[in-house]
N, CA, C and O atoms as a Tripos MOL2 file, in Angstrom:
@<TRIPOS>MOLECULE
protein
  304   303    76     0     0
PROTEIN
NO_CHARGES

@<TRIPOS>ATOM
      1 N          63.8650   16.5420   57.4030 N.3       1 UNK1
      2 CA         64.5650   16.3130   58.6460 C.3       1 UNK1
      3 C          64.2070   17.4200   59.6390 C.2       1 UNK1
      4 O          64.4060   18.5180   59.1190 O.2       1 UNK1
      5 N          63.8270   17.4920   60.6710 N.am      2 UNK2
      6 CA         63.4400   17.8570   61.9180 C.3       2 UNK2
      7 C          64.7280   18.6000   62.2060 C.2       2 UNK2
      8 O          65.7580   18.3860   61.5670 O.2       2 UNK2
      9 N          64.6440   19.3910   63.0910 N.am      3 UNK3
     10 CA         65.7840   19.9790   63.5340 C.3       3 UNK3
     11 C          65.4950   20.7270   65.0830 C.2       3 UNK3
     12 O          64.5550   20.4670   65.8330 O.2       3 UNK3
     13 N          66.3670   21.5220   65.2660 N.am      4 UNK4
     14 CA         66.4160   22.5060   66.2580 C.3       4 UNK4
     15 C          65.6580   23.6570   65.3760 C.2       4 UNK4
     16 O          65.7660   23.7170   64.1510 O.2       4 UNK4
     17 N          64.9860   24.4350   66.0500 N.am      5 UNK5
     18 CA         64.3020   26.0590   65.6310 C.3       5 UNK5
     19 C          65.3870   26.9080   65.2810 C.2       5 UNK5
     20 O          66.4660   26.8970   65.8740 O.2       5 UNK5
     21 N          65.1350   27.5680   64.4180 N.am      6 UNK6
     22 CA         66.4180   28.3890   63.8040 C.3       6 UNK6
     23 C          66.4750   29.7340   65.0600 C.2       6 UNK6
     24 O          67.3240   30.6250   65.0520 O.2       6 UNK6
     25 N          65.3550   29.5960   66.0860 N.am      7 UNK7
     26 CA         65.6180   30.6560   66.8430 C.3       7 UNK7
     27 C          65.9100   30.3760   68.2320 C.2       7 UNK7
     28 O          65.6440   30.9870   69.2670 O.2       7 UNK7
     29 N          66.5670   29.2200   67.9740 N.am      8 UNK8
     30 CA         67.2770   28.4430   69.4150 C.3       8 UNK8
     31 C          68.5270   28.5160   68.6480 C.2       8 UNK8
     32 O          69.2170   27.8100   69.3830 O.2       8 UNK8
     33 N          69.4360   28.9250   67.5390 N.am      9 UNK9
     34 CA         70.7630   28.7690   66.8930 C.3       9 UNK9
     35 C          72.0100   29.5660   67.7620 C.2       9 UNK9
     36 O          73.2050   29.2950   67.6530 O.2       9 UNK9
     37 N          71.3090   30.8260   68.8260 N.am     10 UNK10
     38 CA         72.3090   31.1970   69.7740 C.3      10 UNK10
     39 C          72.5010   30.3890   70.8740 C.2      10 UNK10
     40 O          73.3580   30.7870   71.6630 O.2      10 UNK10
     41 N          71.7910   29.1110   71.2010 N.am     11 UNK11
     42 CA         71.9000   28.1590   72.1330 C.3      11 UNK11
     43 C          72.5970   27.8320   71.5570 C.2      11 UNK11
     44 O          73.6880   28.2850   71.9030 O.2      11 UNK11
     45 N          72.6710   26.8440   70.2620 N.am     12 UNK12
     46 CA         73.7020   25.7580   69.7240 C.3      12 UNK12
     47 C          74.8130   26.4960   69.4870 C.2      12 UNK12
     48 O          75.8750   25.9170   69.7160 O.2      12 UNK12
     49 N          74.8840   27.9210   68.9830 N.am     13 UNK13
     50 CA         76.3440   28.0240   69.2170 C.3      13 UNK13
     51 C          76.8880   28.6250   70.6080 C.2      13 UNK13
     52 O          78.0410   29.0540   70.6480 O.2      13 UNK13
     53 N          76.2900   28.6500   71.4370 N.am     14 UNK14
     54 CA         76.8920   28.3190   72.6770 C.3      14 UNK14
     55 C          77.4050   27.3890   73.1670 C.2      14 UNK14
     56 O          78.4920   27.3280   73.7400 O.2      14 UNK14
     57 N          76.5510   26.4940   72.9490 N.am     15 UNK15
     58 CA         76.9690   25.0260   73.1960 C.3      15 UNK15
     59 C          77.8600   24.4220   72.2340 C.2      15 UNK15
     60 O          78.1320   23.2780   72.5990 O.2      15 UNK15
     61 N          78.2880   24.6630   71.4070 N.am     16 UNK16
     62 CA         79.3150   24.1990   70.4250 C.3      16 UNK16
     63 C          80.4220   24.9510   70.7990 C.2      16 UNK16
     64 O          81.4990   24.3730   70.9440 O.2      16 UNK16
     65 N          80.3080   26.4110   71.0190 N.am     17 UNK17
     66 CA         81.6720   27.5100   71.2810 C.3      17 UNK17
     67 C          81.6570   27.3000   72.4700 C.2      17 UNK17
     68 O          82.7190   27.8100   72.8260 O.2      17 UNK17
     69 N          81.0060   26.7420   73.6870 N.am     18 UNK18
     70 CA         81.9730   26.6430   74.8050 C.3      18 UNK18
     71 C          82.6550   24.8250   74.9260 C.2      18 UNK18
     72 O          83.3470   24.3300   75.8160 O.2      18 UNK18
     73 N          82.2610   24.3740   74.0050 N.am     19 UNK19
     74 CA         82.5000   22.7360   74.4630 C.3      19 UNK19
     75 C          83.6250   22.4780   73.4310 C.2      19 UNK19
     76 O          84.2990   21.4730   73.6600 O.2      19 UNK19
     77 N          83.8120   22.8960   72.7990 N.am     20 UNK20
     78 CA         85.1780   22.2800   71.8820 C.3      20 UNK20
     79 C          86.2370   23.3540   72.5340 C.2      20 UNK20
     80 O          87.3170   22.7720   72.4300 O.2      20 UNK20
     81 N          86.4240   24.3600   73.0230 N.am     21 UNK21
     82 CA         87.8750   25.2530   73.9120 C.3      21 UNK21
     83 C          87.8790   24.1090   74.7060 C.2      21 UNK21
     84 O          88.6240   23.1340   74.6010 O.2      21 UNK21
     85 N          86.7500   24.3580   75.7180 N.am     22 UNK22
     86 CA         86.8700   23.5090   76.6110 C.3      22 UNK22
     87 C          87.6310   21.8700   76.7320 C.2      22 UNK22
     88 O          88.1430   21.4240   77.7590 O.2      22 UNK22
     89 N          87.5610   21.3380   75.7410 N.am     23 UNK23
     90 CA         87.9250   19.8820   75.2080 C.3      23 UNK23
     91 C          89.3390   19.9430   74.9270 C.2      23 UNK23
     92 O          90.2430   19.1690   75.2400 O.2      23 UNK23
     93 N          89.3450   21.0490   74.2570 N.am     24 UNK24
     94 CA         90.9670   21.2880   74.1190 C.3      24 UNK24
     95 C          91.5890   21.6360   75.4330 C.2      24 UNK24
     96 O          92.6030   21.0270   75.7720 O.2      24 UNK24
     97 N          91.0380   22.6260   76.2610 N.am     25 UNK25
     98 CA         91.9140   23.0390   77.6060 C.3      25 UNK25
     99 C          92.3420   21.6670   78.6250 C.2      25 UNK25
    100 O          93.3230   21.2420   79.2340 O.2      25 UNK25
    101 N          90.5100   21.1990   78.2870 N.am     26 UNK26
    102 CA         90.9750   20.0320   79.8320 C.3      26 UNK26
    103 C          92.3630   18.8000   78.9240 C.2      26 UNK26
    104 O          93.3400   18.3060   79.4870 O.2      26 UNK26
    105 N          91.9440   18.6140   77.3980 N.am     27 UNK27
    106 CA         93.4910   17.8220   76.9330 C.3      27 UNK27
    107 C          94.2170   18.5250   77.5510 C.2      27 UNK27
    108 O          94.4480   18.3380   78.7460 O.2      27 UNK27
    109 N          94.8400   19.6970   76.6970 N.am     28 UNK28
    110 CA         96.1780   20.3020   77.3280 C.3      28 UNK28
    111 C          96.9400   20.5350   78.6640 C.2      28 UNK28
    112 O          98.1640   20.6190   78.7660 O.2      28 UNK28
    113 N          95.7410   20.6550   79.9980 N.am     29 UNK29
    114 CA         96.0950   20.4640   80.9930 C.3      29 UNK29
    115 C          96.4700   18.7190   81.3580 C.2      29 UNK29
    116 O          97.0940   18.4370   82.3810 O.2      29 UNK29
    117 N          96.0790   17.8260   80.5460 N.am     30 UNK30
    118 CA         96.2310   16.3210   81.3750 C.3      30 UNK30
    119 C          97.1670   15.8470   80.3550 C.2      30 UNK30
    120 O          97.2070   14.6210   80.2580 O.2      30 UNK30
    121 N          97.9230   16.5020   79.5780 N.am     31 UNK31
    122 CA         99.2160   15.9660   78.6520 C.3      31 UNK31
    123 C          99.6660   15.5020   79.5050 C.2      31 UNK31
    124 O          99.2120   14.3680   79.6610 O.2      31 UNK31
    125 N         100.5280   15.8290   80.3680 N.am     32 UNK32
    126 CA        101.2290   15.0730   81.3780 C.3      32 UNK32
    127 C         101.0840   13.9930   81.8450 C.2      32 UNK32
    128 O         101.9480   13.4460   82.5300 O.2      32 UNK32
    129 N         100.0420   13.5230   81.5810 N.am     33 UNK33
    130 CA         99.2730   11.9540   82.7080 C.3      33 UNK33
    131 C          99.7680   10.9510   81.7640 C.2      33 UNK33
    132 O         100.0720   10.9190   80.5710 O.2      33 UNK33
    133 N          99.7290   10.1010   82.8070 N.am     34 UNK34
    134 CA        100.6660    8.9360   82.1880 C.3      34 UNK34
    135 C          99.7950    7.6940   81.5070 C.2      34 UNK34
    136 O          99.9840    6.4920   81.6990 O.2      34 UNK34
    137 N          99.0370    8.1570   80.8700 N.am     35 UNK35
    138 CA         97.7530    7.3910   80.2380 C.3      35 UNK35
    139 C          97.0190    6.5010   80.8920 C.2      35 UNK35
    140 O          97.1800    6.2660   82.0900 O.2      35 UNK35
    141 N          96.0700    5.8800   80.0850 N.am     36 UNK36
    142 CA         95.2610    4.7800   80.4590 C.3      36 UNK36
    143 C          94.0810    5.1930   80.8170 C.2      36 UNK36
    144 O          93.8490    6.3850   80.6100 O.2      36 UNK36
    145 N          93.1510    4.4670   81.3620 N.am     37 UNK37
    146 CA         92.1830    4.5900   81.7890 C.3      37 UNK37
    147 C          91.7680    5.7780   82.3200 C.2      37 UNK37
    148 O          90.9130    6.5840   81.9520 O.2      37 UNK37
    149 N          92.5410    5.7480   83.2750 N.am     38 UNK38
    150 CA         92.9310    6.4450   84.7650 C.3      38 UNK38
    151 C          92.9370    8.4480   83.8000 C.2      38 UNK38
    152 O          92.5800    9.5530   84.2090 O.2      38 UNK38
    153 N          93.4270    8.0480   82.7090 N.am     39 UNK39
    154 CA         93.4940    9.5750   82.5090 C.3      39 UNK39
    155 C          92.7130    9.5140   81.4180 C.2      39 UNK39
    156 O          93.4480   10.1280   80.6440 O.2      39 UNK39
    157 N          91.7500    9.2240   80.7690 N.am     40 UNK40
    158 CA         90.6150    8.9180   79.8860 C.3      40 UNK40
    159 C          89.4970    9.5730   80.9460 C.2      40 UNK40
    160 O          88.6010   10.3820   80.7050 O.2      40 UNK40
    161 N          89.9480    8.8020   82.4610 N.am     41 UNK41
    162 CA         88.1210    9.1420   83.1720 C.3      41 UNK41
    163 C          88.6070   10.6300   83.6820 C.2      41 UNK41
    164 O          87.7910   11.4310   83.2250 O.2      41 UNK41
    165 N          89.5400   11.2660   84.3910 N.am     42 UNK42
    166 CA         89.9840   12.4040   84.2500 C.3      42 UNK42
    167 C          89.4850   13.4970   83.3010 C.2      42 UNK42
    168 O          88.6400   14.3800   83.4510 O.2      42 UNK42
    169 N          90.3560   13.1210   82.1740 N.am     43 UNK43
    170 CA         89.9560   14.5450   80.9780 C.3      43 UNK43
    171 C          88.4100   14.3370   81.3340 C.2      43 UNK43
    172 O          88.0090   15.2940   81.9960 O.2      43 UNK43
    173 N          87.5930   13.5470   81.1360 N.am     44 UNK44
    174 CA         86.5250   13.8010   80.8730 C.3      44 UNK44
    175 C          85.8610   14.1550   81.9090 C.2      44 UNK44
    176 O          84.6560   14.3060   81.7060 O.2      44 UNK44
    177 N          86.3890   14.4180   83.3960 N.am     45 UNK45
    178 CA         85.7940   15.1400   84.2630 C.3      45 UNK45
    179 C          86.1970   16.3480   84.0470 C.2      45 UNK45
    180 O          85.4160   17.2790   84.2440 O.2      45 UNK45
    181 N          87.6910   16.6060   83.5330 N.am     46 UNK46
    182 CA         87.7690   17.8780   83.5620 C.3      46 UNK46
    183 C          87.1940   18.8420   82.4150 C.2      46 UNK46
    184 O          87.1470   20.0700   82.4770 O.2      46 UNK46
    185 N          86.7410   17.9820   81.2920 N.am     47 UNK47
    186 CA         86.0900   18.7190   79.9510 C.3      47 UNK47
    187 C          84.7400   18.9020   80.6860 C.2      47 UNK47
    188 O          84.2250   19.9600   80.3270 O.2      47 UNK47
    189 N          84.1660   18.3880   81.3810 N.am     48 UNK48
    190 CA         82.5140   18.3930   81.9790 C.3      48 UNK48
    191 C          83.1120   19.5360   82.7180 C.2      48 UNK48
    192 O          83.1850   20.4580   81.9050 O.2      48 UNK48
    193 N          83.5020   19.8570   83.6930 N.am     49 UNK49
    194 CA         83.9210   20.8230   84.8800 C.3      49 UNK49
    195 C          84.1710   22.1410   83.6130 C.2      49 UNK49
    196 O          83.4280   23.1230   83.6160 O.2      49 UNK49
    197 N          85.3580   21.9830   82.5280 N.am     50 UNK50
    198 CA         85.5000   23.2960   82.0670 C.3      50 UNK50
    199 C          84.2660   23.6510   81.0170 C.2      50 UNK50
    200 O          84.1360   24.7400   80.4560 O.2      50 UNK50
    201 N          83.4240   22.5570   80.8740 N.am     51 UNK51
    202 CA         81.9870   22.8130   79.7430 C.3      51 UNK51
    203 C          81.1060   23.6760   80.6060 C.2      51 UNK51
    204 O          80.4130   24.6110   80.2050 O.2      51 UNK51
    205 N          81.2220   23.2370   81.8600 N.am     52 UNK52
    206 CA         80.0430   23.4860   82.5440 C.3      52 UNK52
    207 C          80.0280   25.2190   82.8680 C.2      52 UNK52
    208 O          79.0910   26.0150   82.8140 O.2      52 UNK52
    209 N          81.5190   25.4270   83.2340 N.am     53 UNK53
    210 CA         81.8420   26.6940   83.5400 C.3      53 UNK53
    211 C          81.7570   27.7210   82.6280 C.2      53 UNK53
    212 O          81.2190   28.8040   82.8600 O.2      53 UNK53
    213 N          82.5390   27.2370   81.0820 N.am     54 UNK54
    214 CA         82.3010   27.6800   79.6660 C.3      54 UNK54
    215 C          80.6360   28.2850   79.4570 C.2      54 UNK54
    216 O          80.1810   29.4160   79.2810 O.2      54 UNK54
    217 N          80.1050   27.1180   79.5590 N.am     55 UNK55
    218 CA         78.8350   27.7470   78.4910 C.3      55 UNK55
    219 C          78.0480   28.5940   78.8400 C.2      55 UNK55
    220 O          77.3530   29.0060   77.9100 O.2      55 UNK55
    221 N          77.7630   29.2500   80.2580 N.am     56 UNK56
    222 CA         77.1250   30.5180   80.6290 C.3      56 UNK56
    223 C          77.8720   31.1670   80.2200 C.2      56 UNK56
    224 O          77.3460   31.8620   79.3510 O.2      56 UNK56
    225 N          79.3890   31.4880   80.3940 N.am     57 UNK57
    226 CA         80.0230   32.5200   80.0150 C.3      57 UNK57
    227 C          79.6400   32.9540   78.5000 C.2      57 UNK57
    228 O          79.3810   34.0780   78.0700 O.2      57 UNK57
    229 N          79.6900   31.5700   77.7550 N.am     58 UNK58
    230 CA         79.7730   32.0730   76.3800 C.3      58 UNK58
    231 C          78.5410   32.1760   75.8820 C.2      58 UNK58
    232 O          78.5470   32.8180   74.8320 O.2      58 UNK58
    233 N          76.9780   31.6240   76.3670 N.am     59 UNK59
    234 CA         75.8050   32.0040   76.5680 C.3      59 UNK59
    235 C          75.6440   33.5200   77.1130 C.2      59 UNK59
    236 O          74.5470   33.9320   77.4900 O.2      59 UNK59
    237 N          76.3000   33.9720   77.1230 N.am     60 UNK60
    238 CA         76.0460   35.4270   77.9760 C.3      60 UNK60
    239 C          76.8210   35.9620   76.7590 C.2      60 UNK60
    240 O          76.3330   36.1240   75.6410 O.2      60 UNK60
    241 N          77.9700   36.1890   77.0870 N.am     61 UNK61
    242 CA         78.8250   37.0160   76.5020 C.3      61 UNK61
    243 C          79.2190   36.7560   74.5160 C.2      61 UNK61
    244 O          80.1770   37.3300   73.9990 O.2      61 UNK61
    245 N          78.4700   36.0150   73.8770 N.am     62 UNK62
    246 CA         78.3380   35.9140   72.8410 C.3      62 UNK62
    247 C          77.6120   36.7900   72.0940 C.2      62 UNK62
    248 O          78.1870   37.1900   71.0820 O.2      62 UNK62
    249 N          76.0590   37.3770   72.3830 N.am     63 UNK63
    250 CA         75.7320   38.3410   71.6460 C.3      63 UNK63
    251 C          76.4600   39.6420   72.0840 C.2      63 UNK63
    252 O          76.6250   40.5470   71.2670 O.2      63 UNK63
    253 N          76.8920   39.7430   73.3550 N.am     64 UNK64
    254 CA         78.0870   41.1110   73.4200 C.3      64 UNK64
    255 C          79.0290   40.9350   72.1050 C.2      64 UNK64
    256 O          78.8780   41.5520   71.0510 O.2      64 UNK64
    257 N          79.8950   40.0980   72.3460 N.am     65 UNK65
    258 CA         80.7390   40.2970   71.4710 C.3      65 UNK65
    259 C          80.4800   40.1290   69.6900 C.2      65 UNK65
    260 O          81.1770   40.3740   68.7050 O.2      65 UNK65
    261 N          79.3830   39.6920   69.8610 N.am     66 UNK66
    262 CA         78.8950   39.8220   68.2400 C.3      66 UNK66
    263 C          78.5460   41.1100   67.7090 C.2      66 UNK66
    264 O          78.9030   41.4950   66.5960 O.2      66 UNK66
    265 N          77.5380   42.0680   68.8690 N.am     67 UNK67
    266 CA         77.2490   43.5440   68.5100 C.3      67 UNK67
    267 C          78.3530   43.9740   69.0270 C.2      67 UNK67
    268 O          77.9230   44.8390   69.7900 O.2      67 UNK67
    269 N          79.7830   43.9730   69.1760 N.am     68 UNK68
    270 CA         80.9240   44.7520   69.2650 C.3      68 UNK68
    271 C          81.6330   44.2020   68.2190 C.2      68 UNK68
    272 O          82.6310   44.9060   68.0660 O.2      68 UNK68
    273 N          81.6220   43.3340   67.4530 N.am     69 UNK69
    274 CA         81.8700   43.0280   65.8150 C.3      69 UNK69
    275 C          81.7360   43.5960   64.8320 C.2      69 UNK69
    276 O          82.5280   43.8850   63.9350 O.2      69 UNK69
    277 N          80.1190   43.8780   65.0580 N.am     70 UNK70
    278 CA         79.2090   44.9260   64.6270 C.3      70 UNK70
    279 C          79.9260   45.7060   64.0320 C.2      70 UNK70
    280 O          80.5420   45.6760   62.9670 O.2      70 UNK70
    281 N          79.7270   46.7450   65.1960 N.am     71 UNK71
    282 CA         80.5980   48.2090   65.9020 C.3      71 UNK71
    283 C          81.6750   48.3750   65.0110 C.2      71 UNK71
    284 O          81.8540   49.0730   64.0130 O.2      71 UNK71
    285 N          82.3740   47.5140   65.6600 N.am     72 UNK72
    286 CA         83.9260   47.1320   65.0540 C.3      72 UNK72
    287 C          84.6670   47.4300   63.3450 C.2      72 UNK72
    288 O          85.6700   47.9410   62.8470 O.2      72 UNK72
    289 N          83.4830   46.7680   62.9550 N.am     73 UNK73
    290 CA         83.5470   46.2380   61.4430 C.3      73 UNK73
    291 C          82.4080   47.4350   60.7570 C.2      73 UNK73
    292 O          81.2510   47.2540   61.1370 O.2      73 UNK73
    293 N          82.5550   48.2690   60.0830 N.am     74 UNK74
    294 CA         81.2500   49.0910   59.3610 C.3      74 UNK74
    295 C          80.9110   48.2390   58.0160 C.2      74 UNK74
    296 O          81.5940   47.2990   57.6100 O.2      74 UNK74
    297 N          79.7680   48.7220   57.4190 N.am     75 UNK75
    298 CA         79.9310   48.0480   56.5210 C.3      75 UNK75
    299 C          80.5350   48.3900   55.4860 C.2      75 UNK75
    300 O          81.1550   49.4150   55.7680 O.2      75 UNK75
    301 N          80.7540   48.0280   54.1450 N.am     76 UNK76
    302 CA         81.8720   47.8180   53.3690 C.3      76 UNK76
    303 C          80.8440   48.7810   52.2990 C.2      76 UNK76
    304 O          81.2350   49.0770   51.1700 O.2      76 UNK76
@<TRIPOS>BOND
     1     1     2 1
     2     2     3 1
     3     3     4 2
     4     3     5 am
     5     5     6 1
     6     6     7 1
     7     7     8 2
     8     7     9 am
     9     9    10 1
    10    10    11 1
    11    11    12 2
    12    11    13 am
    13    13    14 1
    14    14    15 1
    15    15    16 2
    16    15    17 am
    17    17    18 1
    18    18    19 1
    19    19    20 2
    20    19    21 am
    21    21    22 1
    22    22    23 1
    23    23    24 2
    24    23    25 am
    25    25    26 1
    26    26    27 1
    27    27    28 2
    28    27    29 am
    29    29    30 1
    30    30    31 1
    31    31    32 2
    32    31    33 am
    33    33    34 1
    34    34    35 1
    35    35    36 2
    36    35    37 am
    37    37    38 1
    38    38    39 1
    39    39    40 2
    40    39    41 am
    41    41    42 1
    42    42    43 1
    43    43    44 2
    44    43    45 am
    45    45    46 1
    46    46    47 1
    47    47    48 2
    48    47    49 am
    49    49    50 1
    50    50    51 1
    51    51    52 2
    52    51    53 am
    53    53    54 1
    54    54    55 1
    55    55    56 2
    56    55    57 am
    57    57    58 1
    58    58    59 1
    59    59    60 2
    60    59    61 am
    61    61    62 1
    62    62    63 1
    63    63    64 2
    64    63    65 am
    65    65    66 1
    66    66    67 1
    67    67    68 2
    68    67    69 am
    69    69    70 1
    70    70    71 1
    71    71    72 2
    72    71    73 am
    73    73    74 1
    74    74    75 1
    75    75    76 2
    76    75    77 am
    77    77    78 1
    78    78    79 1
    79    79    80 2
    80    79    81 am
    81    81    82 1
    82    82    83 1
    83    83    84 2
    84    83    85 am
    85    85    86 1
    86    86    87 1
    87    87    88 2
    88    87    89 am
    89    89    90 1
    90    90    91 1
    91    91    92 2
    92    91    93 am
    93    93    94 1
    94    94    95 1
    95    95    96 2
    96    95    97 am
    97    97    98 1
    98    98    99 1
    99    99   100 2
   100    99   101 am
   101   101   102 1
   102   102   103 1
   103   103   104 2
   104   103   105 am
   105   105   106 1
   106   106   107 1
   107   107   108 2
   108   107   109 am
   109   109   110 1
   110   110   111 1
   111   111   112 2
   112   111   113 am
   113   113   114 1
   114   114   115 1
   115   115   116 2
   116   115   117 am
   117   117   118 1
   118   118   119 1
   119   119   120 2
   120   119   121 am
   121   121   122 1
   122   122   123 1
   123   123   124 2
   124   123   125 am
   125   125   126 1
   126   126   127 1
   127   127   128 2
   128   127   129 am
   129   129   130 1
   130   130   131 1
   131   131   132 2
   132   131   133 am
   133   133   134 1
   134   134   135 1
   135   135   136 2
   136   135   137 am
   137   137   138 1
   138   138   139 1
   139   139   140 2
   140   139   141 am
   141   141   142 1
   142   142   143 1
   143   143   144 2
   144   143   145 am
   145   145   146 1
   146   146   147 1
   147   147   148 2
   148   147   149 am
   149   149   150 1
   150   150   151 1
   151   151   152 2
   152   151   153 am
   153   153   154 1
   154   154   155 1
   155   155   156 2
   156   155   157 am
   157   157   158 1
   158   158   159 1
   159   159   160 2
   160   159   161 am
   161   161   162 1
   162   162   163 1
   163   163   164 2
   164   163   165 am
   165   165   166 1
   166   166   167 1
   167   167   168 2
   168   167   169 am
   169   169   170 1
   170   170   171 1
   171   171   172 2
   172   171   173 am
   173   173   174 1
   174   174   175 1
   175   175   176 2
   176   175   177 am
   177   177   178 1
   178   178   179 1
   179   179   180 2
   180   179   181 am
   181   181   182 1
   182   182   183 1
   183   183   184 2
   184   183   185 am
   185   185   186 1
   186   186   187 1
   187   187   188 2
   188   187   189 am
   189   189   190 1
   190   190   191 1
   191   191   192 2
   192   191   193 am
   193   193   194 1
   194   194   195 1
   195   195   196 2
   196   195   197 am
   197   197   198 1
   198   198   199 1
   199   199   200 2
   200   199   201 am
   201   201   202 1
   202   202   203 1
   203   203   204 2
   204   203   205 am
   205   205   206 1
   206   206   207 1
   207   207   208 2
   208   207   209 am
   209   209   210 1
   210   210   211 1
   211   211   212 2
   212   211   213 am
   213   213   214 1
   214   214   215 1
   215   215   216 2
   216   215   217 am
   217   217   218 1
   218   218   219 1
   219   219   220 2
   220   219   221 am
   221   221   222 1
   222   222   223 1
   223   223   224 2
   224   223   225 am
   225   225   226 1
   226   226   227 1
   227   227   228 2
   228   227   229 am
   229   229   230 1
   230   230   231 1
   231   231   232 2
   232   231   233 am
   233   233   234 1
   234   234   235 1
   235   235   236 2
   236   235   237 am
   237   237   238 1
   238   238   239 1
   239   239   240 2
   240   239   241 am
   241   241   242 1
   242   242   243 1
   243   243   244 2
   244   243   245 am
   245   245   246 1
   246   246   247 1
   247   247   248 2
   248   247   249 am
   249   249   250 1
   250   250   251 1
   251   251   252 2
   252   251   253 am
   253   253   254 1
   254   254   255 1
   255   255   256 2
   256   255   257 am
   257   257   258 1
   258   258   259 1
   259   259   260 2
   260   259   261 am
   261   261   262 1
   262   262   263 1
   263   263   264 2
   264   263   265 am
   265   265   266 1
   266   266   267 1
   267   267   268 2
   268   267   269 am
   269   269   270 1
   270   270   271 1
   271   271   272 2
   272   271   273 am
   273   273   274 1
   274   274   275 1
   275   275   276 2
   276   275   277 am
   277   277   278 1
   278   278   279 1
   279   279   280 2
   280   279   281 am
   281   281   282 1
   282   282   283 1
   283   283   284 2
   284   283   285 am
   285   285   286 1
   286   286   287 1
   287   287   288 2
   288   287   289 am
   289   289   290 1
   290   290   291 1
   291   291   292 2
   292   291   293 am
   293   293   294 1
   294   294   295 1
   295   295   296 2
   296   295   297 am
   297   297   298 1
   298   298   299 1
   299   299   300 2
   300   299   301 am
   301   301   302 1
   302   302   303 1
   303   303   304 2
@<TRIPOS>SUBSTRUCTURE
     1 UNK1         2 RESIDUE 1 A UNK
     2 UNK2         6 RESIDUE 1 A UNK
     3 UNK3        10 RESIDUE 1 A UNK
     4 UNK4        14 RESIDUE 1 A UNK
     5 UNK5        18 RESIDUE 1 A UNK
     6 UNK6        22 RESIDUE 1 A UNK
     7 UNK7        26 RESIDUE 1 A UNK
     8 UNK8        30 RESIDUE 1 A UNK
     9 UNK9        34 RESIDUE 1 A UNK
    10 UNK10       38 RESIDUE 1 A UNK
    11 UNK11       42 RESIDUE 1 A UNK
    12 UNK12       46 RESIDUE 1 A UNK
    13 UNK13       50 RESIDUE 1 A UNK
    14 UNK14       54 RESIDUE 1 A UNK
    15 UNK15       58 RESIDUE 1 A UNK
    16 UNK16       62 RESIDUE 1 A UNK
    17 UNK17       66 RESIDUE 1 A UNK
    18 UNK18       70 RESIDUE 1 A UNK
    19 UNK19       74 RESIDUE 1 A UNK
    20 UNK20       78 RESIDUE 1 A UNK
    21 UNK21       82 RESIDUE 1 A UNK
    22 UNK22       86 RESIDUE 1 A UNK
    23 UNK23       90 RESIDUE 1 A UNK
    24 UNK24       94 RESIDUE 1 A UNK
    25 UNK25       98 RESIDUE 1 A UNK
    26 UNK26      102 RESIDUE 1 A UNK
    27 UNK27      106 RESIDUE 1 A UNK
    28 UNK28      110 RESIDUE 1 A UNK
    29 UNK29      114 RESIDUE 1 A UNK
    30 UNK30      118 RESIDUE 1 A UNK
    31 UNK31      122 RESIDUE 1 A UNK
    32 UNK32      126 RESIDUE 1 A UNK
    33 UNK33      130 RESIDUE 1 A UNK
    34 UNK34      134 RESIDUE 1 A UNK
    35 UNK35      138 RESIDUE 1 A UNK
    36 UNK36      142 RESIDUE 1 A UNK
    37 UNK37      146 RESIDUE 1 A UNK
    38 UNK38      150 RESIDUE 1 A UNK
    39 UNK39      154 RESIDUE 1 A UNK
    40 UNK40      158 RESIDUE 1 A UNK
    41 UNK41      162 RESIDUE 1 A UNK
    42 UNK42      166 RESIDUE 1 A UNK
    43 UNK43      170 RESIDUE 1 A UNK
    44 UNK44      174 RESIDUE 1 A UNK
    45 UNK45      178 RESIDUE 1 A UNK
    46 UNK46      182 RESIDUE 1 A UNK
    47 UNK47      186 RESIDUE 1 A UNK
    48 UNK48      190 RESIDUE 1 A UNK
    49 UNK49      194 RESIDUE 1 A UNK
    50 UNK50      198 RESIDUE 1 A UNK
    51 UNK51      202 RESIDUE 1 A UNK
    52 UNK52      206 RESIDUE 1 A UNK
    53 UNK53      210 RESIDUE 1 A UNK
    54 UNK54      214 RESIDUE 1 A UNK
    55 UNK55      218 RESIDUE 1 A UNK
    56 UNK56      222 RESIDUE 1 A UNK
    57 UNK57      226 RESIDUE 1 A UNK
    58 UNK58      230 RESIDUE 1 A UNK
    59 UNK59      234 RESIDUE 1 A UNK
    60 UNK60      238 RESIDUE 1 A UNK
    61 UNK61      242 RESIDUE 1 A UNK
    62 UNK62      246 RESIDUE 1 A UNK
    63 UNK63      250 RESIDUE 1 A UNK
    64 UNK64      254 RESIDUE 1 A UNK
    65 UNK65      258 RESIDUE 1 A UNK
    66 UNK66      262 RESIDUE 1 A UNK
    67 UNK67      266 RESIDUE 1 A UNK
    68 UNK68      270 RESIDUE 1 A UNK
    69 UNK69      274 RESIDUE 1 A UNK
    70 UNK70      278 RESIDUE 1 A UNK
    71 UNK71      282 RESIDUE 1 A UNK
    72 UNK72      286 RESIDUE 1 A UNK
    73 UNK73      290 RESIDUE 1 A UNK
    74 UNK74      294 RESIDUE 1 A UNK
    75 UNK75      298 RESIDUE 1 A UNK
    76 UNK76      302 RESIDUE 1 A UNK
């Protein structure tokens, strides 16, 4: 099976760690809506809007916070 390059794996978890918060935030903000359609096409503008914003952040700031894990953690 074919895959992604194991040295594209800080892309995919970018793209995995900013798109599932994200999925959860834009739900939690549209609890309120009174269903249907109408709030089906919603969330999913607002999961695109908070993905979009997400994944540079977490494209950027992911190997920071991994070498401050590092840091963090000595080894055992």
């Amino acid at each position: 099976m074919r895959g992604i390059p194991r040295r594209y794996s800080h892309v995919v978890f970018g793209v995995l760690q900013s798109g599932l918060p994200s999925a959860i935030a834009a739900a939690i903000a549209l609890l309120p809506g009174d269903g249907g359609l109408d709030l089906l096409q919603r969330r999913l503008g607002a999961w695109l809007l908070a993905w979009s914003v997400m994944l540079p952040i977490v494209a950027f700031a992911a190997p920071l916070i991994h070498r401050l894990a590092v840091v963090l953690t000595p080894p055992d």
